[in-house]
N, C-alpha and C positions, 0 to 999 in steps of 0.2 A: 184172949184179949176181949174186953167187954166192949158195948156201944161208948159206953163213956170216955175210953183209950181211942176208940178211932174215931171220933169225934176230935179228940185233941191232937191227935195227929194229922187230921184235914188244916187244924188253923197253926198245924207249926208249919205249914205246906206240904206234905209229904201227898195229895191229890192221888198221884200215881197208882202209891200203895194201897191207900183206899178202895182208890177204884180195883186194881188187880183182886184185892180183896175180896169184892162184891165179884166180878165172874170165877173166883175159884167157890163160893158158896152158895150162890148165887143164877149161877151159868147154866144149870140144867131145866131151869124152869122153864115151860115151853112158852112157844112164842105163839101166842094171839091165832090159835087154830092151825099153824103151819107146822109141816111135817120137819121140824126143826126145831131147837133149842135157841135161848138168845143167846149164847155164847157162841153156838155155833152161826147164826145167824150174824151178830156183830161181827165176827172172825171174819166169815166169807166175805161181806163187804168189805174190809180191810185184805183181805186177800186179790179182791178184784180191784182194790184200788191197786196194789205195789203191783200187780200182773200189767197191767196198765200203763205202766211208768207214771204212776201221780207220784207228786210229789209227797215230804212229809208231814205236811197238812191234811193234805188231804186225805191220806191213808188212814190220819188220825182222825178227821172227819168221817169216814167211811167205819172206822171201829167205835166210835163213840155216839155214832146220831141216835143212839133209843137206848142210853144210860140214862134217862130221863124215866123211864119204865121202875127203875131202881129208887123212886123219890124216896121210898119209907126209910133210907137205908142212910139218909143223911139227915143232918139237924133240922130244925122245922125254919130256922132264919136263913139256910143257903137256899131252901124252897118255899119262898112266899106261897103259903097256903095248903102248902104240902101235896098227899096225894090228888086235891082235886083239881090240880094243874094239869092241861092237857102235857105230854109226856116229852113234847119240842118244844116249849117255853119251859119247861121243869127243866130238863135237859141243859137248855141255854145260860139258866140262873145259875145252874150245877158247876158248871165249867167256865163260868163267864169269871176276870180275873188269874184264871190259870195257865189259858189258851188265848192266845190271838182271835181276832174278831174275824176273820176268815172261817175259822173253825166254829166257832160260835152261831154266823151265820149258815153255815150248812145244817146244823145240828139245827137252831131255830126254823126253817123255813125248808126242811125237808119233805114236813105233814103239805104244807100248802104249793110246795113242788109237784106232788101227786097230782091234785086236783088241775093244777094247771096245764102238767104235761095231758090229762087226757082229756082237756078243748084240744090242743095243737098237733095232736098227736093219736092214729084211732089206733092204730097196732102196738103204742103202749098202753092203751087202756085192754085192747083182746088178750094183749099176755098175759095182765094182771091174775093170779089168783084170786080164787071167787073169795077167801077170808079179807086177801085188799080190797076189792071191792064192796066188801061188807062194811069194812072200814072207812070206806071211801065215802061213804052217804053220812056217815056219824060227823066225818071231818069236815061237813059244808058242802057235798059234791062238787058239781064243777062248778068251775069260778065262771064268774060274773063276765061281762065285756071288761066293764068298769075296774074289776079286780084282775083283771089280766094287764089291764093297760097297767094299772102300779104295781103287779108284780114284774114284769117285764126293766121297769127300771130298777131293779135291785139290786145293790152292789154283790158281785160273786157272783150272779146268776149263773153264771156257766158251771162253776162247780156247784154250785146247789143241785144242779139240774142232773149234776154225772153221779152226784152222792146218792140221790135218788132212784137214779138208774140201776145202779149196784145194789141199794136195799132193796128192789124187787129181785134181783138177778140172785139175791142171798138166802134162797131158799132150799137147799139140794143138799138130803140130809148124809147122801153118799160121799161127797165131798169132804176130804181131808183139807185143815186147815193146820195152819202151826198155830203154838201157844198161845195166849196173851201175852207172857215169858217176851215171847220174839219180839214183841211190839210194844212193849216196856221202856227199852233204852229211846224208841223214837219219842213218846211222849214226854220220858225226864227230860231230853234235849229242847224239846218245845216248850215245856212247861220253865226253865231253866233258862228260857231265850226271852218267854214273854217278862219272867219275871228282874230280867237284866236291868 
């Protein structure tokens, strides 16, 4: 199947597929200096959400927050501007329409969840790996007084805050996860539910 076939399959809605598409081809590229893959890295996160008991949201938030990483891999109008989107607004455009705004918001405001958790928090900024922290300074470092007081009111914050928790926590390369396969049927139900 060529880019042009899934391309047309993104706007007959099949999203899913797509996306499944993009971690079976896609999945072993590494992740941003960690001793992990993003497939395995999205996985884990979506592993610690269902371990968790989150809900189906949020598992799916927890497996999709840095499919934004994946911009080139979609048409140039679902990503206003393409690759030089930071990767949680690419992300957000990606999925915005398919997914509930719950999930949208985790996916957007997971990068600015970092900087936030580590003003309010110094033992999630010690845990961090030194590659997130490397990241961290590119992303704005820490937020503001100012920027804390209007993130603070942000609708979902608390799961913004847990999604974020688990993308650090998703790094552990010994870690078995199950397929994207498994976590398939959750997102057609979501996708299928926004789209009612």
């Amino acid at each position: 199947m060529n880019q042009t076939d899934k391309i047309t399959e993104i706007y007959a809605g099949n999203i899913v597929e797509f996306i499944a598409d993009i971690f079976e081809r896609k999945g072993s590229d590494s992740y941003l200096g960690e001793s992990v893959t993003m497939s395995q890295h999205m996985l884990q996160g979506a592993l610690q959400a269902e371990t968790s008991g989150a809900d189906d949201e949020i598992i799916a938030a927890a497996l999709l927050h840095d499919i934004g990483h994946y911009t080139s891999e979609f048409p140039a109008d679902m990503v206003k501007g393409g690759q030089d989107n930071y990767h949680e607004d690419a992300g957000a455009q990606i999925l915005s329409g398919y997914f509930s705004e719950r999930i949208i918001a985790c996916v957007r405001y997971h990068v600015p969840a970092k900087r936030y958790l580590c003003v309010i928090d110094q033992k999630y900024y010690d845990a961090l790996s030194d590659a997130s922290k490397q990241t961290l300074a590119l992303q704005g470092g820490l937020m503001s007084s100012e920027e804390m007081r209007e993130f603070s009111k942000m609708p979902y914050l608390d799961d913004i805050l847990q999604v974020r928790r688990w993308d650090d926590l998703a790094k552990d390369p010994l870690l078995k996860t199950p397929p994207f396969s498994y976590y398939q049927p959750i997102l057609e139900r979501l996708v299928k539910t926004k789209q009612a």
